[in-house]
MIMAR-457089 format. One record per residue (C-alpha): residue number from 1; y, x, z; residue in one letter. Coordinates in nm, 3 decimals. Each point is the difference from the previous one (the first is absolute). Last residue first. Layout:
N
REC,NUM,Y,X,Z,A
...
end
This chain:
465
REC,465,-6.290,-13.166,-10.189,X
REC,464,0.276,0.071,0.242,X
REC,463,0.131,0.337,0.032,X
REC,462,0.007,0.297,0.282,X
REC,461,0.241,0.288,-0.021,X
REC,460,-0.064,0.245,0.232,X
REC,459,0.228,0.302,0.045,X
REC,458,-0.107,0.381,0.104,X
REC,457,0.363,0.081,0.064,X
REC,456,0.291,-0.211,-0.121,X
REC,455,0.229,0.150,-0.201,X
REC,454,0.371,0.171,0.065,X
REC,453,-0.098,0.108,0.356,X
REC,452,0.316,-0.048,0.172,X
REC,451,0.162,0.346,0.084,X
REC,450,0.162,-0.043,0.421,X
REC,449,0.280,0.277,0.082,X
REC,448,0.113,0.143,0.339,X
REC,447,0.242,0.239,0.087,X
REC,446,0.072,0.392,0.100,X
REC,445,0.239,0.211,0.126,X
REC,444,0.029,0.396,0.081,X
REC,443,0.233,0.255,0.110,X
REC,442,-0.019,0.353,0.054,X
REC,441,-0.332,0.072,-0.131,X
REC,440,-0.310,0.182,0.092,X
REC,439,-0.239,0.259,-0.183,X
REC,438,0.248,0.200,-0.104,X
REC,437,0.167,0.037,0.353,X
REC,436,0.280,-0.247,0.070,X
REC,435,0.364,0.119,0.050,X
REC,434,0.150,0.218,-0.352,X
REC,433,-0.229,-0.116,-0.285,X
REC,432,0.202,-0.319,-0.035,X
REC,431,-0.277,-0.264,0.084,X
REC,430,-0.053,-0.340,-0.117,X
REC,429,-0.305,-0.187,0.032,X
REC,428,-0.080,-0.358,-0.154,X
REC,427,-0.282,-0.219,0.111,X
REC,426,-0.153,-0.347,-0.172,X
REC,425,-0.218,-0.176,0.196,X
REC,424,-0.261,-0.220,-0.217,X
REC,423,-0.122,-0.395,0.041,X
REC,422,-0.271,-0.077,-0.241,X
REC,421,-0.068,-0.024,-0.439,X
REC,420,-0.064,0.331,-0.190,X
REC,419,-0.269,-0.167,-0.218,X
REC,418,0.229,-0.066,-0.278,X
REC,417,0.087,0.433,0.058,X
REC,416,0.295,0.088,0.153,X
REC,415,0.303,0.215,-0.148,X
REC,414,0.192,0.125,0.295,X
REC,413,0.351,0.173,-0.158,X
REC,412,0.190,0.243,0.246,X
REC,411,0.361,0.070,0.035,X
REC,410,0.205,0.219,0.203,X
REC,409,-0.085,0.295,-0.244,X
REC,408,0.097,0.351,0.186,X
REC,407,-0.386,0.068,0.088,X
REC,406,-0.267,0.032,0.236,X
REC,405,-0.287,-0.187,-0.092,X
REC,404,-0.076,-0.357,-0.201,X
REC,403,-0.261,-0.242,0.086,X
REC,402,-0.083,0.189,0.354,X
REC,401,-0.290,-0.174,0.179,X
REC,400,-0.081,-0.208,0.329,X
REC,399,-0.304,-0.205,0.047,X
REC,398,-0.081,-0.339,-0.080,X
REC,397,-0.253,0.088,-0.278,X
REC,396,0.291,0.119,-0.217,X
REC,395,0.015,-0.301,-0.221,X
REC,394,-0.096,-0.260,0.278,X
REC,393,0.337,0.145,0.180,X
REC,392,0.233,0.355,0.082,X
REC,391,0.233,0.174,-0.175,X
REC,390,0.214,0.283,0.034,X
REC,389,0.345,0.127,-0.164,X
REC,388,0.176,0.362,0.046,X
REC,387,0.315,0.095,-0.055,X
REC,386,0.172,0.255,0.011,X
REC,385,0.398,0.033,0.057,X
REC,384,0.320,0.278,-0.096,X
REC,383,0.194,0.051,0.321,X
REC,382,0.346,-0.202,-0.068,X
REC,381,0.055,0.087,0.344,X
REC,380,0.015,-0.331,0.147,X
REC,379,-0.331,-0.091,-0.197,X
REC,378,-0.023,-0.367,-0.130,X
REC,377,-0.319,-0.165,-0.103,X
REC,376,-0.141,-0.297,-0.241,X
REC,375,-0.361,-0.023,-0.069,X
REC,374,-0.039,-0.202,-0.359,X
REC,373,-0.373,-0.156,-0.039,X
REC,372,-0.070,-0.135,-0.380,X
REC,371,-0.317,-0.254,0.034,X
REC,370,-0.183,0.037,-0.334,X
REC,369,-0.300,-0.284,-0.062,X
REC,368,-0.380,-0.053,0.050,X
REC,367,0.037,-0.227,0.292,X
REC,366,0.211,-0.297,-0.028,X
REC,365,0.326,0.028,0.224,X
REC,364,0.110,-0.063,0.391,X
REC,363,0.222,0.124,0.062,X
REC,362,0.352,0.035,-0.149,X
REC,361,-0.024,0.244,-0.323,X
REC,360,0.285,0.277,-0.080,X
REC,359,-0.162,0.151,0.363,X
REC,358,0.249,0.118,0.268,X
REC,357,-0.051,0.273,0.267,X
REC,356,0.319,0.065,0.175,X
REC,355,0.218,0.193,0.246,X
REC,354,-0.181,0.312,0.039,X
REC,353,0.153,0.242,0.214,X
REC,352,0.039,0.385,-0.128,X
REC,351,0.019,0.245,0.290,X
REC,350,0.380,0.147,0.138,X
REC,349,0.079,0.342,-0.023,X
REC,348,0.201,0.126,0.252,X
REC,347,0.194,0.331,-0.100,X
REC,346,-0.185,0.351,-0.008,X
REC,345,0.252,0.276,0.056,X
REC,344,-0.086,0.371,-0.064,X
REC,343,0.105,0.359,0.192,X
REC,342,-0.038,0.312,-0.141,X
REC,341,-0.162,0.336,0.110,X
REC,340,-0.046,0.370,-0.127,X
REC,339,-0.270,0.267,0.137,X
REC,338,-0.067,0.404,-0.054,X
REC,337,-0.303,0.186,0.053,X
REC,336,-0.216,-0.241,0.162,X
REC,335,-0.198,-0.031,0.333,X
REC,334,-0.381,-0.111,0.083,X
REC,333,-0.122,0.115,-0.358,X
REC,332,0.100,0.360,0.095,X
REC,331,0.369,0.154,-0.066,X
REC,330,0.015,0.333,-0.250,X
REC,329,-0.234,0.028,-0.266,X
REC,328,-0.128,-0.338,-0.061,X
REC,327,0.354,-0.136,-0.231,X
REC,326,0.112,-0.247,0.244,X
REC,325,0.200,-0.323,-0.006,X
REC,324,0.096,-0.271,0.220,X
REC,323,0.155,-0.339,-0.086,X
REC,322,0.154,-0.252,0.168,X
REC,321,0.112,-0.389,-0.023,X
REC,320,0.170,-0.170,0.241,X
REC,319,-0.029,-0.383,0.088,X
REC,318,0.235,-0.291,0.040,X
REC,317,-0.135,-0.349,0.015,X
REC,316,-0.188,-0.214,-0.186,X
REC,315,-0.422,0.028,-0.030,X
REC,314,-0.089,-0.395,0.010,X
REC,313,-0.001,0.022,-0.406,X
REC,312,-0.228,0.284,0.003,X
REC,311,0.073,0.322,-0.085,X
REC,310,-0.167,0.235,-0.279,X
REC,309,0.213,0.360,0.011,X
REC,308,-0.086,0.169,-0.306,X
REC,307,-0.028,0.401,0.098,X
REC,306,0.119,0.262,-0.252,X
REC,305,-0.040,0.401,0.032,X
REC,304,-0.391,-0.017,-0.057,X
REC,303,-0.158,0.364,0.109,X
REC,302,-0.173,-0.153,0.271,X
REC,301,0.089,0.033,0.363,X
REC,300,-0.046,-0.345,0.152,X
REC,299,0.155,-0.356,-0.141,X
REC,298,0.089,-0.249,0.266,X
REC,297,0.049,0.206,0.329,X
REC,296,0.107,-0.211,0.277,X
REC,295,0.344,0.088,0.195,X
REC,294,-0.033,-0.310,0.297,X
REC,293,0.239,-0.316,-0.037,X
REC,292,-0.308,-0.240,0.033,X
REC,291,-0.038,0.122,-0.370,X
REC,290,0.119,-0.288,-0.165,X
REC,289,0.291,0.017,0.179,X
REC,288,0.133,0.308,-0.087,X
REC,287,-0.146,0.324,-0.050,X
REC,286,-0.167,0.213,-0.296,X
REC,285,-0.119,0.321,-0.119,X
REC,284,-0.097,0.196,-0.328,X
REC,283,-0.177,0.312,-0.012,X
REC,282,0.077,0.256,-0.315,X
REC,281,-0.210,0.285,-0.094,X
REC,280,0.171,0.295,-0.232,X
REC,279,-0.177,0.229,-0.237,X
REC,278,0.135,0.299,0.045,X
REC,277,0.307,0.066,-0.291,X
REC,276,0.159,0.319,0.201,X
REC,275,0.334,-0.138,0.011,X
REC,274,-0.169,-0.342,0.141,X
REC,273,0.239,-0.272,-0.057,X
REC,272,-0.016,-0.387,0.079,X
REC,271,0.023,-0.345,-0.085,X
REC,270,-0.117,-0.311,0.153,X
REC,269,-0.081,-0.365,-0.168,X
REC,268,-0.034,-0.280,0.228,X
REC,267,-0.102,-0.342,-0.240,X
REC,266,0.083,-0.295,0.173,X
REC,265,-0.208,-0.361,-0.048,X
REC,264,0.119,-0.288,0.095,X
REC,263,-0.117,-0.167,0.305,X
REC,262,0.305,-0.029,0.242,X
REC,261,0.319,-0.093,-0.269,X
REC,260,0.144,0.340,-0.081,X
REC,259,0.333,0.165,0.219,X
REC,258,0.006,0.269,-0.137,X
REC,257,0.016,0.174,-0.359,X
REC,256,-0.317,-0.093,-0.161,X
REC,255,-0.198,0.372,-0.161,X
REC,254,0.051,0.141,0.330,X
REC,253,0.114,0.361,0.033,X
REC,252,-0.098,0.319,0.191,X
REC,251,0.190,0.294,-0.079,X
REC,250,0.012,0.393,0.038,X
REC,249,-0.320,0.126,0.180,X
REC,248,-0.038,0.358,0.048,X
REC,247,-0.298,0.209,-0.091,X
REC,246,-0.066,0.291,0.246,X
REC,245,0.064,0.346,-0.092,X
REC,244,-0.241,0.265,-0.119,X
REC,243,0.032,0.381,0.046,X
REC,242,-0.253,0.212,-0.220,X
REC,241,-0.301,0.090,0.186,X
REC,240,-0.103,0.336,-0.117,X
REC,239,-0.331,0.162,0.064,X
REC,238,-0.129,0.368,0.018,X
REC,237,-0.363,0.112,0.057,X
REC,236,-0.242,0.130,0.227,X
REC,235,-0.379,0.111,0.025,X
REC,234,-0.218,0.100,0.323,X
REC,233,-0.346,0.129,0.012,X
REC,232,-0.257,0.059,0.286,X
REC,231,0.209,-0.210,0.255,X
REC,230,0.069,-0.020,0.332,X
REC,229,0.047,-0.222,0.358,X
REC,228,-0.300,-0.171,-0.141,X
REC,227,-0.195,0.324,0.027,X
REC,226,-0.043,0.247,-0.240,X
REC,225,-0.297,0.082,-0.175,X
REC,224,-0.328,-0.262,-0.038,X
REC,223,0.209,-0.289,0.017,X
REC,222,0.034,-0.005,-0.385,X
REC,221,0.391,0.040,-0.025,X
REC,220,0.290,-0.094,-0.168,X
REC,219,0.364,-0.049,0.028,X
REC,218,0.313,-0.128,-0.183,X
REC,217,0.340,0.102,0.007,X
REC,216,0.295,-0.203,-0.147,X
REC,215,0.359,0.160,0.038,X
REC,214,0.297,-0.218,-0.046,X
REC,213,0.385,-0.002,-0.153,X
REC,212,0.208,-0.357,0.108,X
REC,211,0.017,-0.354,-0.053,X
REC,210,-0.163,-0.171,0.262,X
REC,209,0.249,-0.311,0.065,X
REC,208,-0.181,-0.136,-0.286,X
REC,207,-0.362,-0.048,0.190,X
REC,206,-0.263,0.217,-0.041,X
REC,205,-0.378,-0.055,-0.062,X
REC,204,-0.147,0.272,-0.087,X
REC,203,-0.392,-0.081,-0.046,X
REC,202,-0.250,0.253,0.093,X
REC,201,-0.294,0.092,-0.241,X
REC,200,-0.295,0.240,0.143,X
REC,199,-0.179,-0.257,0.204,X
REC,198,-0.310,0.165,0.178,X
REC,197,0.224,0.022,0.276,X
REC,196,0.241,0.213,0.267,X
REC,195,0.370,-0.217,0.104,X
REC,194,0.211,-0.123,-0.252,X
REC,193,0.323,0.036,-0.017,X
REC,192,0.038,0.367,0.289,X
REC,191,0.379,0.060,0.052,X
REC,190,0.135,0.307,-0.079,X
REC,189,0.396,0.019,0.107,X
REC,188,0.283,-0.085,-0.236,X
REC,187,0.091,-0.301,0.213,X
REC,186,-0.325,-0.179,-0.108,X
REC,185,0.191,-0.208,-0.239,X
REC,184,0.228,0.271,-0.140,X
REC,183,-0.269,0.244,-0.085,X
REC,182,-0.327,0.082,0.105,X
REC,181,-0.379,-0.138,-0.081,X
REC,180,-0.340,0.090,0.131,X
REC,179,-0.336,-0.134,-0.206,X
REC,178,-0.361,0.076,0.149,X
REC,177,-0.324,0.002,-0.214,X
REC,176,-0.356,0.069,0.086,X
REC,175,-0.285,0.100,-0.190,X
REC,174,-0.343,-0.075,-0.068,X
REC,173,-0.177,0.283,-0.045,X
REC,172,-0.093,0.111,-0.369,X
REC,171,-0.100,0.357,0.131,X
REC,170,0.276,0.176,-0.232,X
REC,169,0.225,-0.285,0.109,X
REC,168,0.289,-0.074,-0.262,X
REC,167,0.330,-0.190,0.092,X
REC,166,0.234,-0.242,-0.166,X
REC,165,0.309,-0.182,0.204,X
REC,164,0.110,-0.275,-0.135,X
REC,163,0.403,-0.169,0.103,X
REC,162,0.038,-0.354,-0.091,X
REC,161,0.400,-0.069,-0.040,X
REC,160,0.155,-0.300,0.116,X
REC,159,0.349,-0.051,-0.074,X
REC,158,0.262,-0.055,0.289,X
REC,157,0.205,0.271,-0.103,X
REC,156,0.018,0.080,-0.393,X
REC,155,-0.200,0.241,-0.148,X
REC,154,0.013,0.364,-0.028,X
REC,153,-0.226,0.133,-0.109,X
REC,152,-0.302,-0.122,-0.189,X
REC,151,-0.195,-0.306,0.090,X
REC,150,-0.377,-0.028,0.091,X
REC,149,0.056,0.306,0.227,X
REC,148,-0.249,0.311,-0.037,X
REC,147,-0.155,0.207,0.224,X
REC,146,-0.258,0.251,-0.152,X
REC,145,-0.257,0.259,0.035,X
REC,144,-0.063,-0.021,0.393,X
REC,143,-0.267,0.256,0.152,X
REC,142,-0.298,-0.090,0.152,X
REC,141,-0.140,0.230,0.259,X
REC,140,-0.332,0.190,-0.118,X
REC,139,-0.291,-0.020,0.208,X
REC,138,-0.216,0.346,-0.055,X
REC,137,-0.253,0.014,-0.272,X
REC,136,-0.325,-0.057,0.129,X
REC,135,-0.308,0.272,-0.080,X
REC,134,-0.247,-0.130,-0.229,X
REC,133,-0.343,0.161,-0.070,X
REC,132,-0.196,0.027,-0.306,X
REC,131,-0.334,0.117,0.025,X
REC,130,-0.207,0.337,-0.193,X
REC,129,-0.347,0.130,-0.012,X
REC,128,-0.129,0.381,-0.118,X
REC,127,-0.320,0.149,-0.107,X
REC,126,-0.113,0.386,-0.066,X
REC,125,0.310,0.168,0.006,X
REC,124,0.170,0.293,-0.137,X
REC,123,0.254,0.241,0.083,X
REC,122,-0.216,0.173,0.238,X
REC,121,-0.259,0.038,-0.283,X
REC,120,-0.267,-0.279,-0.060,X
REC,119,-0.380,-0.056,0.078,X
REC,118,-0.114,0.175,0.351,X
REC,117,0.340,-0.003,0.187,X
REC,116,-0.126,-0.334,0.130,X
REC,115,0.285,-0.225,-0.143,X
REC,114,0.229,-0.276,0.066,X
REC,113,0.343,-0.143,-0.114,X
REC,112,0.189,-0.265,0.227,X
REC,111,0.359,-0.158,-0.211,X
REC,110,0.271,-0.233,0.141,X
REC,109,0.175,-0.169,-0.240,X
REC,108,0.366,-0.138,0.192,X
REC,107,0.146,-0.326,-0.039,X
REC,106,0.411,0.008,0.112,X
REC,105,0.144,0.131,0.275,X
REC,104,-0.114,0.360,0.034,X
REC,103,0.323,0.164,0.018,X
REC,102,0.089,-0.193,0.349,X
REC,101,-0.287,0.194,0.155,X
REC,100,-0.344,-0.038,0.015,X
REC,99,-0.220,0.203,0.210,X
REC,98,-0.347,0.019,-0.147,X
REC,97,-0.364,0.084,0.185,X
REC,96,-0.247,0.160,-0.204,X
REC,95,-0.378,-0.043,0.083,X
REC,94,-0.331,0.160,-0.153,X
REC,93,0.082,0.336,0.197,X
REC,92,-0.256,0.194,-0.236,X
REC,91,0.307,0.182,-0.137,X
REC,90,0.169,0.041,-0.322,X
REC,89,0.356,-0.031,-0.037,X
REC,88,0.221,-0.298,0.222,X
REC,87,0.292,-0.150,-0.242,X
REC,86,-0.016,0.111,-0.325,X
REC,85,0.240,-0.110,-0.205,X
REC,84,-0.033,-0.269,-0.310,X
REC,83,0.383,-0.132,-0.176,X
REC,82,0.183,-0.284,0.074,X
REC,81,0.296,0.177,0.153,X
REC,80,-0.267,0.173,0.297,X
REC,79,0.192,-0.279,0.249,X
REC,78,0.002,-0.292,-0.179,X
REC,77,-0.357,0.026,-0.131,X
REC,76,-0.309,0.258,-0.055,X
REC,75,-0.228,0.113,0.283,X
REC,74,-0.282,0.228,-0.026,X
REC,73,-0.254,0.066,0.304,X
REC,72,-0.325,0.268,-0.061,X
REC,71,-0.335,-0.036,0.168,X
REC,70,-0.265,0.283,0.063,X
REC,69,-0.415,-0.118,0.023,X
REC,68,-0.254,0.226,0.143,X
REC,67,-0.318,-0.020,-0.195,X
REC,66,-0.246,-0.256,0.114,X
REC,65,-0.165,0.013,-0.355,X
REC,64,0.096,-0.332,-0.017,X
REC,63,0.346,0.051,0.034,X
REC,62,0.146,-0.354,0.171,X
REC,61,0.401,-0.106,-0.022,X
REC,60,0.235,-0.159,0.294,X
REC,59,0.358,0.028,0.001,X
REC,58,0.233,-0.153,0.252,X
REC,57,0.359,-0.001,-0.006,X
REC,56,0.227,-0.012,0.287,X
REC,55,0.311,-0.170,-0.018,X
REC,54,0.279,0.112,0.181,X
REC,53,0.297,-0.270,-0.003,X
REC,52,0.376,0.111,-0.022,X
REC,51,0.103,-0.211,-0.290,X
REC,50,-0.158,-0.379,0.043,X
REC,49,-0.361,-0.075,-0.093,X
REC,48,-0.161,-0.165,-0.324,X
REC,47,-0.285,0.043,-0.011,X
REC,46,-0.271,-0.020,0.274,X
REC,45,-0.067,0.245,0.246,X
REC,44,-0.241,0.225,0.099,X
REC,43,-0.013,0.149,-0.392,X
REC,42,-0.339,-0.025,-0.161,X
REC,41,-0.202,0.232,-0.301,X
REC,40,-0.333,-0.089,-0.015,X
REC,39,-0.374,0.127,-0.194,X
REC,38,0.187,0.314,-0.154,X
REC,37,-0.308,0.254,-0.161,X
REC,36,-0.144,0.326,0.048,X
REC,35,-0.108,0.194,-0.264,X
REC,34,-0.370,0.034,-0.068,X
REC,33,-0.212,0.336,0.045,X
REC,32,-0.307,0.000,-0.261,X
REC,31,-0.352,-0.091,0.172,X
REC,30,-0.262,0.302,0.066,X
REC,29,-0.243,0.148,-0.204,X
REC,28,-0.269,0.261,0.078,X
REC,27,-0.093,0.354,-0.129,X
REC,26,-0.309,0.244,0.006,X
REC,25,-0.040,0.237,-0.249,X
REC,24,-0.370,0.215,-0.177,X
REC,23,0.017,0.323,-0.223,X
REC,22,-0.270,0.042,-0.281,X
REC,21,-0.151,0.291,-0.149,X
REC,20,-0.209,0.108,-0.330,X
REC,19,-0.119,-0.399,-0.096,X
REC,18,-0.322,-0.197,-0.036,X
REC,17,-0.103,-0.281,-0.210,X
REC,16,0.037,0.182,-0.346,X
REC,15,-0.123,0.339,0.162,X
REC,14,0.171,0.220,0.165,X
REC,13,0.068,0.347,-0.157,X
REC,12,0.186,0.003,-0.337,X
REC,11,0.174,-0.337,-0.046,X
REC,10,0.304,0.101,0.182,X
REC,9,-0.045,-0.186,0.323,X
REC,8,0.220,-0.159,0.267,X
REC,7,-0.076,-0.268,0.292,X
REC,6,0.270,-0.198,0.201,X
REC,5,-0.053,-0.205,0.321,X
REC,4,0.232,-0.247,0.137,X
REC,3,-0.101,-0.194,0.314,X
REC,2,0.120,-0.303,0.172,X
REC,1,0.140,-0.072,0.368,X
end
């Protein structure tokens, strides 16, 4: 407490230390009244939460005056178009519990004002807080954009054509495709391609009896919709097989009228026609007796139309010759599309037989000069012959080795060296390319020859004195 006293005078009675009257007042001060203030502002569950939850919001503020405290809720987002409405007005409830519905998907502000309706006006407030809040959108079904073939319409049957299907996913779910066809193939009825995956391209692949009008549909879904047995988007289009016929074989010809010698080469050359201009696959086969008498297949599908028949000189006898061909959109590898034969005659061909080996020098001779070898053969076919000469002695360490390959010349020259001198074997080898594998012969003969050392070796000559 504290005391206030006031004295007046006028200067005319009291004297300088004294006054006329004086009045005496009591008074005491006390502390100012504070606002209150926000210390927390919670919701009982955490962000975000699907449409339909109620979240309760908790506000807690202090006045330290101990006034009573009112709180005020705001909310701005989806639902109030962005903009700030009051949600709960002023009451000392410190909690506000909101329902959300599908409008408030999206992130929502959610305001808490306070007062002690001793500071501000109604409208007013003496502190506020604020939190963001997230309410989940709803799962959206994918929907397909696009489906698209890799070749435009129409196209001829039997081609492949890679159908895509495009589709969005608000929720950017994976998404799953599923491809139905209908038309001639499937007996104009819907028939499912390709079953329900992650793939979204099927491949078409017709064959050239399918020409006809079709309908493509694709589907899609996220799993989160419609079942399997649906969809959650569908798209179609239109296709056009144009009709495709089969190529047909016309001719198969040899380029050596039959009968041929057994071993020469034929060259099998087959023509055909495709109207639609495929590419076209030929196959050739062969039986006879080189073949056990059994169809074997000598040259598989492969876009080559000519074959070269390589016999062997023990191959005679009569064969036949066929091809198959196929374009690969109507009959499958195991069949063909059209087919045309001939039959062949190999004649006996006889091997080459050496009948001599001669050298223009009688043995023996000095070492270190030219021995001329002839080989002398006869072929009863006239079959063009190779020769081929070995040799074996001191020169060639006493082992075996060709002096002159495979060749037409009969003749051979052996030019020795002065210290050349021993006994040698002399070989020829004939062959006709028709009988004995390359690295063989048909016939063969072969003959000794002695070289005389033409000085002496390490020689001692001793005189008298």
């Amino acid at each position: 407490m504290s005391e206030v006293l006031v004295a007046v005078r006028d200067g005319k009675h009291a004297g300088p230390g004294g006054s006329d009257d004086y009045a005496t007042a009591t008074y005491s001060i006390i502390n100012l009244n504070q606002p209150p203030a926000i210390t927390g502002l919670a919701s009982n569950v955490m962000s975000p939460q699907p449409i339909g939850a109620a979240i309760r919001w908790q506000a807690s503020a202090i006045d330290p005056n101990g006034n009573p405290i009112y709180f005020r809720y705001w909310l701005n987002g989806p639902a109030t178009g962005g903009m700030w409405r009051m949600v709960r007005d002023w009451s000392t409830d410190p909690t506000w519990i909101w329902y959300t519905s599908p409008a408030d998907a999206g992130v929502s502000q959610i305001q808490v004002q306070v007062m002690d309706d001793q500071h501000t006006s109604p409208m007013g407030w003496d502190d506020d807080a604020g939190a963001l809040f997230t309410v989940l959108r709803p799962n959206q079904p994918p929907a397909l954009v696009s489906l698209k073939p890799d070749k435009a319409s129409p196209q001829s049957a039997g081609t492949p054509v890679r159908w895509t299907a495009l589709a969005s996913d608000p929720d950017r779910e994976p998404v799953y495709f599923k491809f139905w066809l209908k038309g001639p193939s499937t007996g104009n009825a819907w028939r499912v391609v390709q079953d329900w995956s992650v793939k979204n391209q099927w491949t078409w692949a017709s064959t050239g009896y399918d020409g006809g009008a079709y309908s493509v549909y694709a589907y899609a879904r996220d799993g989160k919709h419609n079942p399997a047995t649906a969809y959650d988007s569908a798209l179609g289009a239109p296709f056009v097989l144009s009709p495709n016929q089969p190529p047909k074989v016309t001719a198969l010809t040899p380029d050596k009228a039959s009968p041929q010698s057994a071993g020469t080469a034929v060259t099998w050359t087959a023509k055909a026609a495709d109207t639609n201009k495929d590419t076209m696959l030929y196959r050739f086969w062969l039986k006879g007796p080189a073949t056990g008498e059994a169809w074997k297949v000598v040259q598989d599908w492969s876009t080559n139309s000519k074959w070269t028949w390589t016999s062997s000189g023990y191959d005679a006898g009569d064969y036949a010759v066929f091809v198959y061909v196929r374009d690969g959109r109507h009959k499958p590898e195991t069949s063909y599309d059209s087919r045309i034969g001939a039959s062949y005659q190999l004649t006996v061909n006889a091997p080459p037989k050496l009948t001599a080996l001669t050298p223009d020098k009688k043995s023996p001779q000095s070492a270190g000069g030219t021995v001329k070898w002839t080989a002398t053969a006869i072929d009863a076919n006239k079959d063009p012959i190779l020769y081929q000469f070995w040799l074996r002695g001191p020169a060639t360490g006493n082992a075996w080795r060709v002096v002159q390959d495979w060749s037409p010349k009969n003749q051979w020259t052996w030019t020795s060296a002065p210290t050349d001198g021993g006994m040698y074997r002399i070989f020829a080898f004939a062959s006709d390319g028709k009988h004995a594998p390359p690295n063989s012969y048909d016939s063969a003969m072969g003959q000794d020859y002695q070289l005389l050392n033409a000085l002496p070796i390490n020689r001692v000559v001793v005189g008298r004195r």
